[in-house]
DOTI-586706 format. One record per residue (C-alpha): residue number from 0; residue in three letters; x, y, z. Coordinates in pm, 1 decimal. Example, Ala and Ser with C-alpha at 12.3 -4.5 7.8 and 13.67 -1.06 7.14 Angstrom:
2
ATOM, 0, ala, 1230.0, -450.0, 780.0
ATOM, 1, ser, 1367.0, -106.0, 714.0
//
This chain:
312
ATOM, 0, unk, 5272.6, 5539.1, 1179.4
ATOM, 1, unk, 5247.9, 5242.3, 1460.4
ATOM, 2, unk, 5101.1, 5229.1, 1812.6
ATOM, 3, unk, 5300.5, 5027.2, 1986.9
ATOM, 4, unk, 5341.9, 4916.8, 2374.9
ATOM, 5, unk, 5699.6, 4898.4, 2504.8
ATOM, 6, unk, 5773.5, 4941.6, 2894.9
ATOM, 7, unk, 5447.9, 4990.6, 3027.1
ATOM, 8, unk, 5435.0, 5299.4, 2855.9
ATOM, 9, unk, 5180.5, 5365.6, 2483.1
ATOM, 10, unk, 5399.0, 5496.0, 2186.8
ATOM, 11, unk, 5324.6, 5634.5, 1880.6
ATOM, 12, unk, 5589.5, 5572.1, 1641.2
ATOM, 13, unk, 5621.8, 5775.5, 1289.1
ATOM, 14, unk, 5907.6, 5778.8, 1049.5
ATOM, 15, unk, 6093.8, 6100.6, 1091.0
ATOM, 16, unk, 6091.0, 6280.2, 757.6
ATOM, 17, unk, 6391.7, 6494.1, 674.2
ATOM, 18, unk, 6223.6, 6796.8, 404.5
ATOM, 19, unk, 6065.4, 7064.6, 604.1
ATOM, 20, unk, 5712.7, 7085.9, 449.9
ATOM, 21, unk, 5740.2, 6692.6, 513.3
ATOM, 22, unk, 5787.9, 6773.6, 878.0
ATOM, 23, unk, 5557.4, 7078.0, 883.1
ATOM, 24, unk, 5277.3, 6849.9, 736.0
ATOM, 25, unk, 5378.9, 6559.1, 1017.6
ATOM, 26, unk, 5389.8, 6789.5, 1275.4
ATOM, 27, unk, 4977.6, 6935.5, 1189.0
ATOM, 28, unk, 4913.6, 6554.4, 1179.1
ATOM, 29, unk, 4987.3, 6476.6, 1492.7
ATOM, 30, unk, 4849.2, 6802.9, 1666.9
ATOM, 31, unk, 4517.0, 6635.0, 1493.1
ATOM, 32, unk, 4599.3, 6343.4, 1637.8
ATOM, 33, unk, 4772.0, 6371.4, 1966.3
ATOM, 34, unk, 4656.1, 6721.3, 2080.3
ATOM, 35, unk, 4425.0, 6795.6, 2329.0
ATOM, 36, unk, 4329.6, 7180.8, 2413.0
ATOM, 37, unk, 4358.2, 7113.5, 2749.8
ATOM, 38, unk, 4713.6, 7013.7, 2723.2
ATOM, 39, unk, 4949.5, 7287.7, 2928.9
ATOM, 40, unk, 5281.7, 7118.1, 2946.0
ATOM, 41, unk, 5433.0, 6956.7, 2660.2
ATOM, 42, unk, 5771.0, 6885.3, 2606.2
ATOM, 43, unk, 6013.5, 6828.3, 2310.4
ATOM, 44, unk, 6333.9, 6634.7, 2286.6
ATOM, 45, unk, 6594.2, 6586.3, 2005.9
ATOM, 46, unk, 6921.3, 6706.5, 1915.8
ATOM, 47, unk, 7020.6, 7023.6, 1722.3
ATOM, 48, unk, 6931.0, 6977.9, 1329.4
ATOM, 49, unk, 6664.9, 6716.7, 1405.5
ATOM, 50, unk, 6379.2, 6948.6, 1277.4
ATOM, 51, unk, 6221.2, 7018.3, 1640.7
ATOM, 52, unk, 6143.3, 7408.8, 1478.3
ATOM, 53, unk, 5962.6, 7260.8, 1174.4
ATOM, 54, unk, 5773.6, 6982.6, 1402.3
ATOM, 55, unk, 5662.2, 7233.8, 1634.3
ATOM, 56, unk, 5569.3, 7488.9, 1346.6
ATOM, 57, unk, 5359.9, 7254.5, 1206.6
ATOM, 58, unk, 5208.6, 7128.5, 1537.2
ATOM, 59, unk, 5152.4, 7525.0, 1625.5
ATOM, 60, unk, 5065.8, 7737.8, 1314.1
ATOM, 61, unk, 5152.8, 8114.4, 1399.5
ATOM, 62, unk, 5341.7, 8020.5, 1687.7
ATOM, 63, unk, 5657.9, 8285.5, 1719.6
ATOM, 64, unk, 5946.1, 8075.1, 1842.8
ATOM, 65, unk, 6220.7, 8189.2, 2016.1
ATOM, 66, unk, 6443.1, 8056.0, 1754.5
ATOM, 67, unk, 6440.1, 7841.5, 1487.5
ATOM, 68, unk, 6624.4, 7699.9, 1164.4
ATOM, 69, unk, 6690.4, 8098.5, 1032.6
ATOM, 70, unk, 6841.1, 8150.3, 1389.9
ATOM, 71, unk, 6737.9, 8447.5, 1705.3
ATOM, 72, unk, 6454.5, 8620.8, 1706.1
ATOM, 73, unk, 6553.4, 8930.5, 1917.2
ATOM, 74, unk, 6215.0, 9053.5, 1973.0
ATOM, 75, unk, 6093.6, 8745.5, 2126.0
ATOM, 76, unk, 6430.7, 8678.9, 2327.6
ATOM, 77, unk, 6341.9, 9027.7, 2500.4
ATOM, 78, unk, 5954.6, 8976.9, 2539.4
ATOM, 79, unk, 6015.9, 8607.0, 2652.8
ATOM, 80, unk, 6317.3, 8705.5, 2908.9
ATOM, 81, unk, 6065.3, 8962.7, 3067.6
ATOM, 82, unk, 5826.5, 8739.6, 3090.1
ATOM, 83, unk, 6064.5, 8511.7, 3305.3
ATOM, 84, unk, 6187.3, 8738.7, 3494.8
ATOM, 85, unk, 5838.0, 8931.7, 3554.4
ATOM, 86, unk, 5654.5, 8580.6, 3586.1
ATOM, 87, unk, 5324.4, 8746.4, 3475.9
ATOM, 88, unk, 5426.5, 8979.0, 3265.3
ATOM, 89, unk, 5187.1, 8947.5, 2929.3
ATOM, 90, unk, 5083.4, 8655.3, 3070.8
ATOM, 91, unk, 4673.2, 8836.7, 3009.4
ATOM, 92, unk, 4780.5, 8862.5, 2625.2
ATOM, 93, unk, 4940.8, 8512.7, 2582.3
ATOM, 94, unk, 4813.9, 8206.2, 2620.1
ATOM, 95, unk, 5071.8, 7988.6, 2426.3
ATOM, 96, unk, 5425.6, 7994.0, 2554.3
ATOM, 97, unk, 5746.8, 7878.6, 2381.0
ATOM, 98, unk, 6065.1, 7812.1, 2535.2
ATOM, 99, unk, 6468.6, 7644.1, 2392.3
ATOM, 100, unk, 6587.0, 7548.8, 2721.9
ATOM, 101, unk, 6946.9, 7501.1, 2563.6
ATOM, 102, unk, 6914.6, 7863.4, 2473.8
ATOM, 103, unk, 6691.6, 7997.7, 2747.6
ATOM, 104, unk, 6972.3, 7836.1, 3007.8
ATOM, 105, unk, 7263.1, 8080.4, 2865.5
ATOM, 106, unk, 7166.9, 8359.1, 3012.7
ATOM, 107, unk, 6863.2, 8300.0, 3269.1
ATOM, 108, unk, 6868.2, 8115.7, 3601.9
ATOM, 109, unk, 6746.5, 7796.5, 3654.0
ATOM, 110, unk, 6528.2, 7889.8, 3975.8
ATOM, 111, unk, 6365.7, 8131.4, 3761.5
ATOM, 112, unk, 6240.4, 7928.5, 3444.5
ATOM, 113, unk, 6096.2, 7687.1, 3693.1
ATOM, 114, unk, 5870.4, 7916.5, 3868.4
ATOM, 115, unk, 5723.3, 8070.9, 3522.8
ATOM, 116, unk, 5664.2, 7696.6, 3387.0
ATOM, 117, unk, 5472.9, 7667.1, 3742.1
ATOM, 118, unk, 5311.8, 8004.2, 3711.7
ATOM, 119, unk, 5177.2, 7928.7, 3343.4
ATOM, 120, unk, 5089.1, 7614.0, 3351.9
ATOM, 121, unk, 4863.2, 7686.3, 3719.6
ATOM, 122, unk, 4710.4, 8004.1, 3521.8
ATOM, 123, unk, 4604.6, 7783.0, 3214.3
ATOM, 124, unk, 4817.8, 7872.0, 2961.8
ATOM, 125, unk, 5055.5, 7577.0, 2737.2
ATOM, 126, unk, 5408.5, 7634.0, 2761.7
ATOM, 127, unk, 5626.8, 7440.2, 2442.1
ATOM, 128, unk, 5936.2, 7378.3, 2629.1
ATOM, 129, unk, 6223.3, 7239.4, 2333.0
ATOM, 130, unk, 6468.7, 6991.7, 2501.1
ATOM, 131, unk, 6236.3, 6924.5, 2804.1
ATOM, 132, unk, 6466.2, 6683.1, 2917.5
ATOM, 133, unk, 6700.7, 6975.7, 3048.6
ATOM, 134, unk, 6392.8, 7150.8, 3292.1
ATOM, 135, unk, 6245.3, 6817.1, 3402.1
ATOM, 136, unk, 6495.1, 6758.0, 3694.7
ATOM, 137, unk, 6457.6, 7059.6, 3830.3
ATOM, 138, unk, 6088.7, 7144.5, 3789.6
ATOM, 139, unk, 5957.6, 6812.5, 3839.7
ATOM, 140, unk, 5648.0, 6818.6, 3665.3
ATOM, 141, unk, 5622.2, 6555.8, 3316.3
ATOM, 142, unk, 5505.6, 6692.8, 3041.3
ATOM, 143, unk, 5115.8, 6584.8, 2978.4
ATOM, 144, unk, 5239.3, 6483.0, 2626.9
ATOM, 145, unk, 5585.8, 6435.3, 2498.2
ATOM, 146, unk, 5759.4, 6468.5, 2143.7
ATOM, 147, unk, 6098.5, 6292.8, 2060.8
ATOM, 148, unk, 6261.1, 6343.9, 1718.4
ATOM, 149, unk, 6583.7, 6145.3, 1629.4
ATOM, 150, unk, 6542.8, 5852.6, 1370.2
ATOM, 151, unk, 6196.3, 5813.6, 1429.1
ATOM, 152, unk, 5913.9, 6037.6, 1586.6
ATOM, 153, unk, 5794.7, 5937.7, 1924.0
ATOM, 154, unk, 5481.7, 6088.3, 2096.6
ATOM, 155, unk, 5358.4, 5952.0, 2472.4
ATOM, 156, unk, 5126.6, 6097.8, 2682.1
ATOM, 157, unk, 5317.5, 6000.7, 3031.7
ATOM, 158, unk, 5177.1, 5809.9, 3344.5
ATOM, 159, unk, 5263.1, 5772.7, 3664.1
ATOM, 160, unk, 5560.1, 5556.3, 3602.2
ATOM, 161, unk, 5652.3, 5755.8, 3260.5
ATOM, 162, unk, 5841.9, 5736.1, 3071.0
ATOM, 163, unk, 6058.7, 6018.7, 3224.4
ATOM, 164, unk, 6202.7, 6272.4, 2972.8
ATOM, 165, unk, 6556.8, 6075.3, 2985.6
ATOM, 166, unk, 6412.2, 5758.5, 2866.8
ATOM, 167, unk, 6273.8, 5941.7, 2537.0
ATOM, 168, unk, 6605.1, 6131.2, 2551.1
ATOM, 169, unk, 6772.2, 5847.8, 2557.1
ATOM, 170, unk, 6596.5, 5658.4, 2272.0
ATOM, 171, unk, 6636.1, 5975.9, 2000.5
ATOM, 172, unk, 6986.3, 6122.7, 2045.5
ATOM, 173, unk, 7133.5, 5775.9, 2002.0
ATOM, 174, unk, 6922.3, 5707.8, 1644.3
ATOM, 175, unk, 6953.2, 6074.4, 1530.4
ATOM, 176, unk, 7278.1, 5958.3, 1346.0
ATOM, 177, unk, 7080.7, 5678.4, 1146.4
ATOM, 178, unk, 6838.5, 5971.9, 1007.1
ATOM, 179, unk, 7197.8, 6168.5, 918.0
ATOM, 180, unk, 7323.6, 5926.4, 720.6
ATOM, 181, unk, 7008.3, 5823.8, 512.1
ATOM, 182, unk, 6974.4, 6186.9, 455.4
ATOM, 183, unk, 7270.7, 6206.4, 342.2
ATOM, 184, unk, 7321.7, 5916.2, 129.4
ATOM, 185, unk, 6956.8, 6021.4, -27.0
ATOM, 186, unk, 7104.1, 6316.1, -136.7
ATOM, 187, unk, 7401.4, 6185.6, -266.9
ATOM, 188, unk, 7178.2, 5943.4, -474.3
ATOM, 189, unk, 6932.7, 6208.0, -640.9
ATOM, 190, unk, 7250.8, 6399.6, -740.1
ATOM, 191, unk, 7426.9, 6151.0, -930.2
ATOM, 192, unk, 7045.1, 6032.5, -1068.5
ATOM, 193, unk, 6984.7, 6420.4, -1160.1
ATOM, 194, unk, 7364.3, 6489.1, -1340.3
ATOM, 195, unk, 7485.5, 6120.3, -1448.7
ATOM, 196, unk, 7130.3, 6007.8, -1564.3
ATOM, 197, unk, 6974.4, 6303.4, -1640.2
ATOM, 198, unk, 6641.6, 6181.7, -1437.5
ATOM, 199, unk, 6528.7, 6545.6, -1334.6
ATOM, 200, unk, 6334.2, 6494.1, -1007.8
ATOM, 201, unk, 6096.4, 6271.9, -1139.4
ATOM, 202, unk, 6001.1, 6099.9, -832.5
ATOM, 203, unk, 5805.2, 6122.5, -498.0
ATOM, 204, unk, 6042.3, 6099.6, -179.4
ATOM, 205, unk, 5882.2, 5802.7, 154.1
ATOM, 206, unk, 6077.8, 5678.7, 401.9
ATOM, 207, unk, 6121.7, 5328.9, 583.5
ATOM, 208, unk, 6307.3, 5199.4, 857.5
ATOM, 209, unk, 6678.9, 5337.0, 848.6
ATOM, 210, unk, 6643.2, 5412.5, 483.2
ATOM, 211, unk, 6522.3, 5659.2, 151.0
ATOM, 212, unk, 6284.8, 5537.6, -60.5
ATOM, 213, unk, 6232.1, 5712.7, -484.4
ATOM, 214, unk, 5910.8, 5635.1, -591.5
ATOM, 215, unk, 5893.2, 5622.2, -970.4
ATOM, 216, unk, 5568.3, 5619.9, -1196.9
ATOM, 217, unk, 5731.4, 5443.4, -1428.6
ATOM, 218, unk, 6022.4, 5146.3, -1372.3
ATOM, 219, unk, 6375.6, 5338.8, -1475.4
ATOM, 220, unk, 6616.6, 5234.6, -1686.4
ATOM, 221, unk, 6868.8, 5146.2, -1436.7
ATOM, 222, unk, 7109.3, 4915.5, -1328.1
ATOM, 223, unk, 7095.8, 4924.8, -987.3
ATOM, 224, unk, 7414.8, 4737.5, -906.7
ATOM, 225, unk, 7611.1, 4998.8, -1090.9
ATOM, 226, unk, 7408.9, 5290.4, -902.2
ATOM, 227, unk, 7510.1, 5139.2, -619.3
ATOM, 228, unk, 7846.2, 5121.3, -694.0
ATOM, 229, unk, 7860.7, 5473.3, -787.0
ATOM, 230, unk, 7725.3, 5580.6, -457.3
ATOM, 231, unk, 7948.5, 5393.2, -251.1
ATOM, 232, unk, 8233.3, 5554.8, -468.2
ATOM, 233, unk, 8135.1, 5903.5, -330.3
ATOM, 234, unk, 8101.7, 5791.7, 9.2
ATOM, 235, unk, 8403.2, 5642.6, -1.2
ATOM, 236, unk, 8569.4, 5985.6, -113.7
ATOM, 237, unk, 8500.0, 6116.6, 231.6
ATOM, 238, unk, 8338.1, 6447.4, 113.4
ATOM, 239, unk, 8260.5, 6737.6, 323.6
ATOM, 240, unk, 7927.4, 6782.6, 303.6
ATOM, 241, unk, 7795.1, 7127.5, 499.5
ATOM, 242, unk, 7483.8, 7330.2, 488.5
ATOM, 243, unk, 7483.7, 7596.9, 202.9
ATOM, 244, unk, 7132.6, 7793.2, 204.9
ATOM, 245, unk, 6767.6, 7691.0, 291.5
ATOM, 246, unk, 6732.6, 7483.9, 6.6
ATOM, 247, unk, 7056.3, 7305.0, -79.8
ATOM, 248, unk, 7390.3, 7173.1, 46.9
ATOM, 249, unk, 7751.3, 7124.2, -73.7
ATOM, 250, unk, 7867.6, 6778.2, -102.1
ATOM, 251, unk, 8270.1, 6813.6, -158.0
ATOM, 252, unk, 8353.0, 7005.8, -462.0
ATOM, 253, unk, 8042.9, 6966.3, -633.4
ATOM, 254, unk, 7766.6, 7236.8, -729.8
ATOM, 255, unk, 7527.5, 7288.7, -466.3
ATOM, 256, unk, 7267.8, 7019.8, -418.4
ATOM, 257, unk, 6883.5, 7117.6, -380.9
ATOM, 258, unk, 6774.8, 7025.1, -70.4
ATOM, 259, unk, 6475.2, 7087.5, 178.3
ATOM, 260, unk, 6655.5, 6956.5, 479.9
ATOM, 261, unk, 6957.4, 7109.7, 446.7
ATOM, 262, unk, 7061.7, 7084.2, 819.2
ATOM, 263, unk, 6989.9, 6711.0, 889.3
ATOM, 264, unk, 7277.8, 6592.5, 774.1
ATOM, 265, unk, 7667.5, 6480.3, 831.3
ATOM, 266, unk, 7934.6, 6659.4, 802.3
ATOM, 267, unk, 8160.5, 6352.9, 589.7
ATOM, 268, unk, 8059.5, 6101.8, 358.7
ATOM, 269, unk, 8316.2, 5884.0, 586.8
ATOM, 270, unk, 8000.5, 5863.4, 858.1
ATOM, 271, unk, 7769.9, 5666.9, 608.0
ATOM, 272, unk, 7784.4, 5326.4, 727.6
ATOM, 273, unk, 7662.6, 4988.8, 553.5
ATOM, 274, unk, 7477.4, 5180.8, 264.5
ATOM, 275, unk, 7317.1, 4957.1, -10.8
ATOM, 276, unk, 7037.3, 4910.6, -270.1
ATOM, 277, unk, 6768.7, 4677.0, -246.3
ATOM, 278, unk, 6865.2, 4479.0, -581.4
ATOM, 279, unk, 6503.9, 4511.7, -742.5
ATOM, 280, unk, 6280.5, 4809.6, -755.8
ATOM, 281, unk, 5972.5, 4761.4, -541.9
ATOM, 282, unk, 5636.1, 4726.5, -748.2
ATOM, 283, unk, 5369.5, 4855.2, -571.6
ATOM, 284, unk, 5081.2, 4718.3, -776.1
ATOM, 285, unk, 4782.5, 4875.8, -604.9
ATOM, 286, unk, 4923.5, 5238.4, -686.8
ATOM, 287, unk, 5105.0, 5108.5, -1012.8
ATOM, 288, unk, 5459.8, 5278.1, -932.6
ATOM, 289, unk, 5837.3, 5161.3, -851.4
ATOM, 290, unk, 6060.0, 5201.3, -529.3
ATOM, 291, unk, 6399.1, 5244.4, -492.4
ATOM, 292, unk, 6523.5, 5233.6, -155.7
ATOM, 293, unk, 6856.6, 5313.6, 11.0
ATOM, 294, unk, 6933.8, 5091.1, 334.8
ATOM, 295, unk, 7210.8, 5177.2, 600.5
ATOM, 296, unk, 7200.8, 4860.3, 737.7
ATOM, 297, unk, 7424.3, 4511.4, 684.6
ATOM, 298, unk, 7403.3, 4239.4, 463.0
ATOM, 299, unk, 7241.5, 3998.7, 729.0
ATOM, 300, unk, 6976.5, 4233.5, 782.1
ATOM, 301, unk, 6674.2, 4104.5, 595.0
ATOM, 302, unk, 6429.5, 4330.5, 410.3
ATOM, 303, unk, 6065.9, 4198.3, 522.4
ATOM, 304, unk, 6114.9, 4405.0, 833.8
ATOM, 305, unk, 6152.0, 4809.8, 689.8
ATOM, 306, unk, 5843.9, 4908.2, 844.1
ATOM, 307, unk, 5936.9, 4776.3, 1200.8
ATOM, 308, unk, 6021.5, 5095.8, 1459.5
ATOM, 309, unk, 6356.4, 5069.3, 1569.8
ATOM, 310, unk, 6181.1, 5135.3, 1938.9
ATOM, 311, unk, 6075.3, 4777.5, 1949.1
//
């Protein structure tokens, strides 16, 4: 994680992991962290498949979303449209609100989102409002702290001058593809490493900048130019890759992949761009283990710089 000052505005920056109980352990972190009980507002931004339901589950323990990953649920759509509708309507029993203004927008007016938001918030209770970005224009209140999840994970507490909803916005649906393709590529890695080399899982998953990173206990017996090569040659295959259950994915033809992220992800190999291997494994002397890491990145990009946010 870095604290960093961009804009006149405070960030702080964490890699975005791509396993759920990776993001569910992330998102308790920076509740910890970041969270303040008198916070009311707060507002979420990323794309679909960025792991905004796993942040926010983490962040909230217990808290029934609208929907999530596993799709509706139709007892809270009901209980949450009467609520709109009704403005105070369970508002006595509920002091945590939660609301997907992508969904919420479908099938519920505009005017009347606003004045619940504005009802809750002046009655005390926190409303999660998912793609924030959407209701800020029109209610016109920031958010007293605000979550963005593409490539990386930012969180700023806004000030007078912001940063406005867009500006995070604007940041994380642009590097959302970068986390795709890593994910992807990862994946494509541990498959071959599982079924060409017969290594069966026998590493610890970190992330840096725009790239995976296989930490092994013990240095493998690998070339890693001809790993490398190997990889590329599936990505070059263009291969449908899709979701298949909660814990794996199809990548062309091949048997299902375990996964933990199995929506974060592109839908062809073809999208991986610039994907190498650093040539060496990484010692890490202190903890006495070996990296590998993945890059989607050029060849003039140098290496010292994998922990630098891409926000800078």
């Amino acid at each position: 994680m870095r604290s960093i000052i961009h804009t006149a505005a405070f960030y702080s920056v964490y890699f975005a992991p791509r396993g759920r109980e990776r993001l569910l352990f992330l998102g308790e972190e920076i509740s910890q962290r970041h969270l303040s009980f008198e916070d009311r507002l707060i507002g979420i931004i990323g794309d679909a498949g960025s792991g905004k339901s796993s942040l926010i589950k983490g962040m909230f323990p217990g808290l029934e979303l609208v929907n999530d990953d596993e799709g509706l649920n139709p007892h809270k759509v009901m209980q949450m449209q009467m609520q709109i509708q009704n403005h105070f309507e369970g508002l006595k029993e509920t002091s945590t609100f939660h609301l997907d203004m992508r969904f919420q927008t479908a099938f519920t007016q505009m005017h009347e989102i606003v004045t619940f938001v504005r009802n809750a918030i002046e009655n005390g209770r926190r409303v999660i409002i998912e793609h924030f970005d959407i209701l800020y224009p029109a209610l016109k209140i920031n958010a007293e702290i605000m979550i963005g999840i593409g490539e990386e994970i930012l969180v700023t507490r806004p000030g007078v001058f912001g940063p406005l909803p867009k500006d995070i916005s604007d940041l994380v649906h642009t590097s959302l593809k970068y986390r795709k393709m890593v994910h992807t590529a990862e994946d494509i890695a541990t498959m071959i490493l599982e079924r060409e080399y017969n290594i069966n899982h026998s590493w610890r998953n970190s992330d840096v900048r725009r790239g995976f990173v296989l930490v092994f206990d013990e240095k493998p017996d690998i070339d890693l130019a001809k790993l490398e090569a190997r990889i590329r040659e599936l990505i070059d295959m263009h291969l449908d890759v899709a979701y298949y259950d909660e814990d794996h994915i199809q990548i062309g033809d091949f048997e299902p992949v375990k996964c933990n992220g199995p929506r974060i992800h592109l839908k062809n190999t073809n999208e991986i761009e610039y994907f190498r291997l650093l040539n060496n494994y990484t010692y890490d002397r202190l903890n006495n283990t070996y990296s590998l890491v993945g890059l989607i990145s050029s060849e003039n990009q140098g290496d010292d710089d994998l922990n630098r946010p891409s926000i800078i």
